[in-house]
PyMOL commands that place a pseudoatom at each C-alpha (Angstrom):
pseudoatom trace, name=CA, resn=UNK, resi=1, chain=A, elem=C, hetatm=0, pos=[-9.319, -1.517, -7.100]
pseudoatom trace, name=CA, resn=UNK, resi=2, chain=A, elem=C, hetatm=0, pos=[-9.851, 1.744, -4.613]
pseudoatom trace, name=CA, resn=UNK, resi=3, chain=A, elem=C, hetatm=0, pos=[-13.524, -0.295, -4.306]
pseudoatom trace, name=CA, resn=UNK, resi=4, chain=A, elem=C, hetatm=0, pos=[-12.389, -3.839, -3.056]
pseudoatom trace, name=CA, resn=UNK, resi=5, chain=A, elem=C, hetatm=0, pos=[-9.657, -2.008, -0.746]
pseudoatom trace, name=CA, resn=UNK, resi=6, chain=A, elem=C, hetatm=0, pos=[-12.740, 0.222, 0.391]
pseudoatom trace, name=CA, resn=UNK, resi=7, chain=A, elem=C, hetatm=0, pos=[-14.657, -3.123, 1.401]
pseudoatom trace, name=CA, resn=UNK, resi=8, chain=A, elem=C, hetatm=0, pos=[-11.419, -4.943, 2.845]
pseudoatom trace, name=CA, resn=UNK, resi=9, chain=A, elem=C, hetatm=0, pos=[-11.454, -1.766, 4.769]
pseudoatom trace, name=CA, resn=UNK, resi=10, chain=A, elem=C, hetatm=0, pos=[-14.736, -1.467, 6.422]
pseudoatom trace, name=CA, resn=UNK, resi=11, chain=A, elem=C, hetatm=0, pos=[-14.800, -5.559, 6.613]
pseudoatom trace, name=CA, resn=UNK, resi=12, chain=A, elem=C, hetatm=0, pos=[-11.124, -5.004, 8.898]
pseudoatom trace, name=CA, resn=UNK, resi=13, chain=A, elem=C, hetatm=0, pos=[-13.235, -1.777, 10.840]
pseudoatom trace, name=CA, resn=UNK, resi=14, chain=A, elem=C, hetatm=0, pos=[-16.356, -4.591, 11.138]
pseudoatom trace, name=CA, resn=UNK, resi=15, chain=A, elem=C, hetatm=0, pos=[-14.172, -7.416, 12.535]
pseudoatom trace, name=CA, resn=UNK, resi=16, chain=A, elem=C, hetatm=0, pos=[-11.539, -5.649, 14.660]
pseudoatom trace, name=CA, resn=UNK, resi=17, chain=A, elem=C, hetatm=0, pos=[-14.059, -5.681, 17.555]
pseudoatom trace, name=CA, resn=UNK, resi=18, chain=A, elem=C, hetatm=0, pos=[-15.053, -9.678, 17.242]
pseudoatom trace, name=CA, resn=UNK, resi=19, chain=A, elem=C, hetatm=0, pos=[-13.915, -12.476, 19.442]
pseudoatom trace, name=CA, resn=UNK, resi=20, chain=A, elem=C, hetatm=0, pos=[-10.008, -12.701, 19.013]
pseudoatom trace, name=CA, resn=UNK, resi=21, chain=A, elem=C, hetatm=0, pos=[-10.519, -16.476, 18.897]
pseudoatom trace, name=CA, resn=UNK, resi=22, chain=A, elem=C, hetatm=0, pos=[-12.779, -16.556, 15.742]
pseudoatom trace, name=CA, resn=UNK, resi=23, chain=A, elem=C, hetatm=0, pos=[-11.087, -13.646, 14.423]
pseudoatom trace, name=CA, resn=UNK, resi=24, chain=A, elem=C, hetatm=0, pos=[-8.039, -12.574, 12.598]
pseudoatom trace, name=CA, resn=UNK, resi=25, chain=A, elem=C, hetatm=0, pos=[-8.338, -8.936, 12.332]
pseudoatom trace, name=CA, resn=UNK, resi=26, chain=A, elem=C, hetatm=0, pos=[-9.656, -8.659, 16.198]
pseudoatom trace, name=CA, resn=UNK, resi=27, chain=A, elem=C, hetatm=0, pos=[-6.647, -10.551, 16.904]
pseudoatom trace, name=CA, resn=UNK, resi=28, chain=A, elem=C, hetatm=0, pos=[-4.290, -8.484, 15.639]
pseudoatom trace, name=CA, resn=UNK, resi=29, chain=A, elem=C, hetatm=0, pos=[-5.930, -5.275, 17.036]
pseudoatom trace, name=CA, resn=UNK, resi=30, chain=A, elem=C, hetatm=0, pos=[-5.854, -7.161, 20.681]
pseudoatom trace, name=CA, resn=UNK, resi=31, chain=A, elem=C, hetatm=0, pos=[-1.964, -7.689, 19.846]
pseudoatom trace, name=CA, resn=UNK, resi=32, chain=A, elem=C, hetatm=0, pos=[-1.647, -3.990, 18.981]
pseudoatom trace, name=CA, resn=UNK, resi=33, chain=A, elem=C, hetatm=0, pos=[0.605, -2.014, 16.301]
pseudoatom trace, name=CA, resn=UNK, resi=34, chain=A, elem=C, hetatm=0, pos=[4.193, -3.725, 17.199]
pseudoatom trace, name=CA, resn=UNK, resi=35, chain=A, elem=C, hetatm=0, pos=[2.266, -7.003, 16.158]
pseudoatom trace, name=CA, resn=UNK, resi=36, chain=A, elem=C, hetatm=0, pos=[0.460, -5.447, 13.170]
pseudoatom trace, name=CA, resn=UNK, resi=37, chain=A, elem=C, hetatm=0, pos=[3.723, -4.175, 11.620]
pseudoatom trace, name=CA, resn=UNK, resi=38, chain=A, elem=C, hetatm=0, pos=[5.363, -7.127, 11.809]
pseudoatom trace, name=CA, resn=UNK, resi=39, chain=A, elem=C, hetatm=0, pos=[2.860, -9.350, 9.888]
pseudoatom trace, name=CA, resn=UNK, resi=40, chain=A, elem=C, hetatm=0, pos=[3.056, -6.320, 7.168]
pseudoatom trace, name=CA, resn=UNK, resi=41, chain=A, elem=C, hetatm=0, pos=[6.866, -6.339, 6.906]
pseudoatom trace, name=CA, resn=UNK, resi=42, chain=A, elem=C, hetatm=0, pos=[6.558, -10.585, 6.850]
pseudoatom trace, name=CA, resn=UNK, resi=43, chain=A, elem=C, hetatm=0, pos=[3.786, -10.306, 4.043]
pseudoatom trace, name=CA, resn=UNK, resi=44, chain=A, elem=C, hetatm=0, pos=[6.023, -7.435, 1.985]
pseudoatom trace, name=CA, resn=UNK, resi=45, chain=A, elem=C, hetatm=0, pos=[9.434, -9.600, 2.471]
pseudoatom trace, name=CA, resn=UNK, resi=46, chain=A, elem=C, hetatm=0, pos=[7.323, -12.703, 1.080]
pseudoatom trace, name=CA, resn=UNK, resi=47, chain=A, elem=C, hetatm=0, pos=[6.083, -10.798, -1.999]
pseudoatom trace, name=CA, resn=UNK, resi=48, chain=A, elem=C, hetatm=0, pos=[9.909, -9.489, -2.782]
pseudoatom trace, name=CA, resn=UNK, resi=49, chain=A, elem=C, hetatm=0, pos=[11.210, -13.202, -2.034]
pseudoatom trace, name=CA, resn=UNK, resi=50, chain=A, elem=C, hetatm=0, pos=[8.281, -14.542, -4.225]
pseudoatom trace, name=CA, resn=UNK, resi=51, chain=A, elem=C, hetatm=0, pos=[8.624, -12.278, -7.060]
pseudoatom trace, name=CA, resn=UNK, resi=52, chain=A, elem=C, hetatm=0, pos=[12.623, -12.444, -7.536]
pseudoatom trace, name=CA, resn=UNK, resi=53, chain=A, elem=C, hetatm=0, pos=[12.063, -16.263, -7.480]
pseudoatom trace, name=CA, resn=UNK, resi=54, chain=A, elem=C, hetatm=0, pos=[9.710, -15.847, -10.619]
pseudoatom trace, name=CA, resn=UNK, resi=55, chain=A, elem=C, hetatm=0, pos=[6.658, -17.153, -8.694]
pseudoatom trace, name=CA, resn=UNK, resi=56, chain=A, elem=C, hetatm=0, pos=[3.834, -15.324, -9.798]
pseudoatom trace, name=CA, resn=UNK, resi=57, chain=A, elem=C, hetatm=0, pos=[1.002, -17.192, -8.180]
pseudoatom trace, name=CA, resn=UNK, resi=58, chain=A, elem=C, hetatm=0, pos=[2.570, -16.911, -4.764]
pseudoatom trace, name=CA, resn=UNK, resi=59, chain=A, elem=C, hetatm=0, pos=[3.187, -13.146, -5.632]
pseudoatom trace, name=CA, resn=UNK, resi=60, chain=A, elem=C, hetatm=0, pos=[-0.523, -12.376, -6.713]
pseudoatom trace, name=CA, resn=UNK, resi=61, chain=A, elem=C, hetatm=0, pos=[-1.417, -14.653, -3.148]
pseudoatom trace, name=CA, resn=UNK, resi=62, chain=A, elem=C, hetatm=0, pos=[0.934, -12.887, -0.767]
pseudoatom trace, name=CA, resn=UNK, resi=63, chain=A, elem=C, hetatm=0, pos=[0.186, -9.325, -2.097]
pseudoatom trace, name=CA, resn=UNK, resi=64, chain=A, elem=C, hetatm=0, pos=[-3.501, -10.290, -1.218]
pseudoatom trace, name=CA, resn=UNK, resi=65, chain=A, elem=C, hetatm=0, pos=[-2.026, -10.922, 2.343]
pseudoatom trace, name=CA, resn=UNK, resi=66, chain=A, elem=C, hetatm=0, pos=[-0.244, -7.526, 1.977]
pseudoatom trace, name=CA, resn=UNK, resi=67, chain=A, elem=C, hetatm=0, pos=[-2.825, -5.723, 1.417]
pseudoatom trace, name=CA, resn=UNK, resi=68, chain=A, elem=C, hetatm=0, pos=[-5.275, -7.054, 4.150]
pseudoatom trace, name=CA, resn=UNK, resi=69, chain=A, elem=C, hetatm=0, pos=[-2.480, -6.597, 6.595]
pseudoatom trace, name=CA, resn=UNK, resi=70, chain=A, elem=C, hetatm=0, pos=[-1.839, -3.088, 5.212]
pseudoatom trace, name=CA, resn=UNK, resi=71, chain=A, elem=C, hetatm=0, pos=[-5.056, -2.289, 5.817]
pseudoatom trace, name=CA, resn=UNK, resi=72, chain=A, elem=C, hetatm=0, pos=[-5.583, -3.773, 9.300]
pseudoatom trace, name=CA, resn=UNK, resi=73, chain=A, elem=C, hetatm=0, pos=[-2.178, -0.756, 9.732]
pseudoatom trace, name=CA, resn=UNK, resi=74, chain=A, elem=C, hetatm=0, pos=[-4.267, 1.889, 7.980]
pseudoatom trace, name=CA, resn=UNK, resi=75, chain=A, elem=C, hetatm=0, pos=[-7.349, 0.785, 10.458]
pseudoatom trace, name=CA, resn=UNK, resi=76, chain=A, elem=C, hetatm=0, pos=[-5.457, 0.613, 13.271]
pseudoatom trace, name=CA, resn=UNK, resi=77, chain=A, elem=C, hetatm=0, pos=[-3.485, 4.254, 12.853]
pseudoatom trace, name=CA, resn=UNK, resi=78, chain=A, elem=C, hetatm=0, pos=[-6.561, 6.144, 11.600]
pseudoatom trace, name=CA, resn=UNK, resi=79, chain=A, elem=C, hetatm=0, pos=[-6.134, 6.474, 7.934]
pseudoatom trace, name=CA, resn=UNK, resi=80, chain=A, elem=C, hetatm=0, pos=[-9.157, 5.293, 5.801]
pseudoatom trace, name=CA, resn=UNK, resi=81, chain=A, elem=C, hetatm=0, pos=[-8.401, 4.421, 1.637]
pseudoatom trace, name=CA, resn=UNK, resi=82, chain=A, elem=C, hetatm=0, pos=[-9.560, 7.874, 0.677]
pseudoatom trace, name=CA, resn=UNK, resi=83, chain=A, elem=C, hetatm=0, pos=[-7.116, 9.420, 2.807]
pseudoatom trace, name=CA, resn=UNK, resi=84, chain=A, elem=C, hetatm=0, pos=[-4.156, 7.423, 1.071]
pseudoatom trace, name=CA, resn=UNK, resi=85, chain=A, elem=C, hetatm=0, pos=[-5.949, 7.980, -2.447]
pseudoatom trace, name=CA, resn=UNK, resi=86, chain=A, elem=C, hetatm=0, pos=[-6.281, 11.837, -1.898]
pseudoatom trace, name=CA, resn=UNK, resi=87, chain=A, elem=C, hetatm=0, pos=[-2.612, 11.651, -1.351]
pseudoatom trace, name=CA, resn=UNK, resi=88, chain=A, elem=C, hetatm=0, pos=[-1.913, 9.835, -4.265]
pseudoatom trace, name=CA, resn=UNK, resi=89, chain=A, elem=C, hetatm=0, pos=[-4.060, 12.232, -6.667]
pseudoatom trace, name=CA, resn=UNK, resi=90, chain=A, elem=C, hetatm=0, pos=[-1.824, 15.324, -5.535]
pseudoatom trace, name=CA, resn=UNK, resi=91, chain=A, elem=C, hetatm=0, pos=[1.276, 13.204, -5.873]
pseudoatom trace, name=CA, resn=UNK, resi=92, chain=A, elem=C, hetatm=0, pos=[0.049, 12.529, -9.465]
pseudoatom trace, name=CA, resn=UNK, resi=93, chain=A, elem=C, hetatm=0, pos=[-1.342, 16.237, -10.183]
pseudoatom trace, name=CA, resn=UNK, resi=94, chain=A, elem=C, hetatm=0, pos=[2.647, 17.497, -8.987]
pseudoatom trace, name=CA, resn=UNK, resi=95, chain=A, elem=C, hetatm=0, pos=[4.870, 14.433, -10.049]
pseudoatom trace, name=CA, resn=UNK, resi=96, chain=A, elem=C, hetatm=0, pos=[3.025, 12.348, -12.771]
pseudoatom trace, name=CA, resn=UNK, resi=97, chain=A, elem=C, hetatm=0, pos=[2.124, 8.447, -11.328]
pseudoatom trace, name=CA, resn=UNK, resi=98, chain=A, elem=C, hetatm=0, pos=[4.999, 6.383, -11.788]
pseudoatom trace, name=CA, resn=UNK, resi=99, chain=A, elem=C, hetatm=0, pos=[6.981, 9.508, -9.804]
pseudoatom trace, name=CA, resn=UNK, resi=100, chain=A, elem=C, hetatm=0, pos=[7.735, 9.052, -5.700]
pseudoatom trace, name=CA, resn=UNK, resi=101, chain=A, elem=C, hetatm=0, pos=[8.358, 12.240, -4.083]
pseudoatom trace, name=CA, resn=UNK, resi=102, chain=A, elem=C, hetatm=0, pos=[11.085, 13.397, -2.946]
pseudoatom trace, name=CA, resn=UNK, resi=103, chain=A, elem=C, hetatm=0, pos=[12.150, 13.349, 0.333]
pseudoatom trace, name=CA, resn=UNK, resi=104, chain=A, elem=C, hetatm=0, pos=[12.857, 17.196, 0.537]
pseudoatom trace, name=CA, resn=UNK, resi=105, chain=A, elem=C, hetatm=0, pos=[10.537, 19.986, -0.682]
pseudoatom trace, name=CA, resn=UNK, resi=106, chain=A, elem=C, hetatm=0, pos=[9.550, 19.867, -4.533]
pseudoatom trace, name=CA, resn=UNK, resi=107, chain=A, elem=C, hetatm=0, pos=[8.935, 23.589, -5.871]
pseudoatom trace, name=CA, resn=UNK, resi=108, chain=A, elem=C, hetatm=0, pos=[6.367, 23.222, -8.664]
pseudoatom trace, name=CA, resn=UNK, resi=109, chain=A, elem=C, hetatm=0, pos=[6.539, 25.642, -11.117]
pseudoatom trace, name=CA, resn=UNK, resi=110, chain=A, elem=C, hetatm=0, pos=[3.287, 26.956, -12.121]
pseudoatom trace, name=CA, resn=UNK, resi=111, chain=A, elem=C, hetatm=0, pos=[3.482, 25.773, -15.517]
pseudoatom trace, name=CA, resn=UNK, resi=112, chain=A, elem=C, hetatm=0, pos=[4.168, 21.999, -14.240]
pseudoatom trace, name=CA, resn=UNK, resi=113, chain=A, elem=C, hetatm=0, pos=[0.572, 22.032, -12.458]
pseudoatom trace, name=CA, resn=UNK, resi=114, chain=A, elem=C, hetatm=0, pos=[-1.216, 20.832, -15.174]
pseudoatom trace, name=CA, resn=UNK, resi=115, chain=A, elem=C, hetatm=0, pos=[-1.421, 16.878, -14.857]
pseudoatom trace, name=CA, resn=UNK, resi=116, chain=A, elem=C, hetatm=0, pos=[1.313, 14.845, -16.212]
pseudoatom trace, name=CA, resn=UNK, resi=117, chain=A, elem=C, hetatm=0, pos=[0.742, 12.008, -18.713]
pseudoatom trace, name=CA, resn=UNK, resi=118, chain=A, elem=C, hetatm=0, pos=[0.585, 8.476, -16.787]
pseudoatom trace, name=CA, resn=UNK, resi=119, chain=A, elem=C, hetatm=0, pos=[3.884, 7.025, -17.464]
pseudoatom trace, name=CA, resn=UNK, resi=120, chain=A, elem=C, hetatm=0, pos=[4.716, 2.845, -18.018]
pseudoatom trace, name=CA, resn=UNK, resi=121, chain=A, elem=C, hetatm=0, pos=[8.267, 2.043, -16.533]
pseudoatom trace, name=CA, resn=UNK, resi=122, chain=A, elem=C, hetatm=0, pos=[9.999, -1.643, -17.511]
pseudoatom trace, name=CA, resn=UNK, resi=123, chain=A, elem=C, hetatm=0, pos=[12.171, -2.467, -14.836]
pseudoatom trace, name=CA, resn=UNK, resi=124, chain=A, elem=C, hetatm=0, pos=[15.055, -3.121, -17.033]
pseudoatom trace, name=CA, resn=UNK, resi=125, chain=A, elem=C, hetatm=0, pos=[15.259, 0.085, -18.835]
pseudoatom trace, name=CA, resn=UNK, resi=126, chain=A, elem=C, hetatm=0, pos=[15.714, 1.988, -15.536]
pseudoatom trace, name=CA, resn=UNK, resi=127, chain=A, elem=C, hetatm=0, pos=[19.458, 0.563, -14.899]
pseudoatom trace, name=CA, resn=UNK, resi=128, chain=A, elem=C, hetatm=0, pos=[21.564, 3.714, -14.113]
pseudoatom trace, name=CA, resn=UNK, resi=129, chain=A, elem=C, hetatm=0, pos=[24.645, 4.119, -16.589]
pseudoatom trace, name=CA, resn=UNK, resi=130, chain=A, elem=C, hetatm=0, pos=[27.612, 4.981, -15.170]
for i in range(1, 130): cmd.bond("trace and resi %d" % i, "trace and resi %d" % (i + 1))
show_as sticks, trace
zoom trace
């Protein structure tokens, strides 16, 4: 996947220069950052909408969206792929995958460095008990 994001990428960084009136991406890079956030908060809102209402087509269609307009943001801000996937692998190497971190300062011990196992999550299971 890092590869077709990669291409989307450098296809956003080839475009964002073109004729605004033939172009999408250049469009959106005339408009400026306000512009491109609020097509990627549209496209996420559409994918959560889609996705409770059991449409998975749509969801698989506007998560394409997401991602191109995610990447127009990443373009647009200075962050290439590897930057996010760099971030990513140290998230994994301190957390494990399906961890976020924390909004406050993790300490690590040193035997926890070692890389956690990839973990699968169901949705369902996660429901906090009271």
């Amino acid at each position: 996947m890092s590869d077709s994001l990669e291409r989307l990428y450098q296809a956003v960084i080839a475009a964002k220069d073109l004729d605004p009136q033939v172009s999408r991406t250049a469009r959106l890079f005339q408009r400026g950052p306000d512009k491109m956030a609020k097509k990627l908060a549209e496209e996420a809102i559409e994918v959560v909408i889609d996705a409770v209402n059991g449409k998975t087509d749509a969801v698989i269609r506007e998560s394409a969206d997401l991602l191109y307009n995610l990447t127009v943001l990443w373009a647009a801000a200075g962050v290439r792929p590897e930057d996010v996937w760099r971030e990513m692998d140290q998230r994994e190497h301190l957390l494990g995958i399906a961890e976020k971190m924390p909004k406050s300062p993790v300490k690590v011990p040193p035997s926890r460095m070692a890389r956690r196992p990839i973990v699968a999550l169901e949705g369902r299971a996660l429901r906090k008990r009271h």
